[in-house]
N, C-alpha and C positions, 0 to 999 in steps of 0.2 A: 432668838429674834434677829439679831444682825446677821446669821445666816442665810436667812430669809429672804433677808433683803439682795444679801452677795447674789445669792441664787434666780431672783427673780431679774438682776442686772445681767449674769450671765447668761440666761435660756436663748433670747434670741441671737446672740454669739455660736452658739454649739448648734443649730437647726439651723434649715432652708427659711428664709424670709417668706411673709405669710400674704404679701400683695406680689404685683405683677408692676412690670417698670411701663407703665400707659406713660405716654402713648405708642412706645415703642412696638411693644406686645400688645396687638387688640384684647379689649374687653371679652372675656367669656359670659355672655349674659345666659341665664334660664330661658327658657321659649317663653314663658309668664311673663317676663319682661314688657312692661308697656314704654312702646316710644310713642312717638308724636301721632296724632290721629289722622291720618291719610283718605282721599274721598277717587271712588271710582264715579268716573264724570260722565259715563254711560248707565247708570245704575241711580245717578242723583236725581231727584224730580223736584227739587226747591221748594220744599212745602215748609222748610226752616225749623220743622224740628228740633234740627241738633242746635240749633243756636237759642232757642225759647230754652230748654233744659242745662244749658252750659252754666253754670255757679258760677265761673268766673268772667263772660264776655266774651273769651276767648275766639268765640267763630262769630264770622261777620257773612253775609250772603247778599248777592247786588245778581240782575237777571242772567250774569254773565261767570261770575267768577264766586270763588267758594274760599273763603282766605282762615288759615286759624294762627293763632298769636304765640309761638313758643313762649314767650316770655308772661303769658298768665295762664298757659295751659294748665291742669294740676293733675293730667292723665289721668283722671276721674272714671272713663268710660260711659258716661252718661250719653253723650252723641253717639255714640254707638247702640244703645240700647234702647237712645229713641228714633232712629231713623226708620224708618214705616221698608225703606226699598233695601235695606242694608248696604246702602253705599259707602258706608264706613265703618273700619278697622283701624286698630292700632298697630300701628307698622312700626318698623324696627329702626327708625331713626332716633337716639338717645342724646346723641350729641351734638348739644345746639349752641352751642358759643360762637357770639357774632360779636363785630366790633360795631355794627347800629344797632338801632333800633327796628329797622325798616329789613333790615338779616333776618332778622324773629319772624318774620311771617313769611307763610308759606303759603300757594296762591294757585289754585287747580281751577280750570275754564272747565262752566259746565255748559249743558245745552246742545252738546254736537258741536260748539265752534272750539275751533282749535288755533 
């Protein structure tokens, strides 16, 4: 038994370490990887689908602008699977650490106005 134990305190001494020194070294994600939900604003038609199906809130939609809330997203994929135009995808932003509040949202003009 006390062998055991020497040997499970030695293993990661004798090997390569089994993370990566982020943020040094970028993340290697899977292509599955879901980041944040992204909206093509030529493809959007505001019938607010993705925001009736959102469990958490998270999208808000005004005649203009199309906003989703990192900080209660839960990358669910549900806006995506109701949008009628497929104007939305989960796109490959993961890293959302903001020092506000107001950092957490993300905010895409639809309608043609830019």
């Amino acid at each position: 038994m006390p062998m055991d134990l020497l040997d499970r305190f030695l293993r990661p001494l004798r090997g390569r370490p089994l993370t990566r020194r982020y943020p040094d070294e970028p993340a290697v994600l899977p292509l599955t990887a879901r980041g944040l939900p992204e909206l093509d604003p030529q493809r959007c038609d505001a019938s607010a689908d993705c925001v009736a199906v959102c469990p958490t809130g998270a999208i808000s939609l005004t005649p203009d602008r199309w906003t989703v809330d990192a900080g209660r997203c839960v990358f669910c994929d549900a806006c995506v699977l109701a949008c009628p135009r497929e104007a939305i995808h989960l796109g490959p932003r993961f890293e959302l650490a903001s020092r506000s509040r107001a950092g957490l949202r993300a905010t895409t003009r639809i309608g043609g106005r830019r």
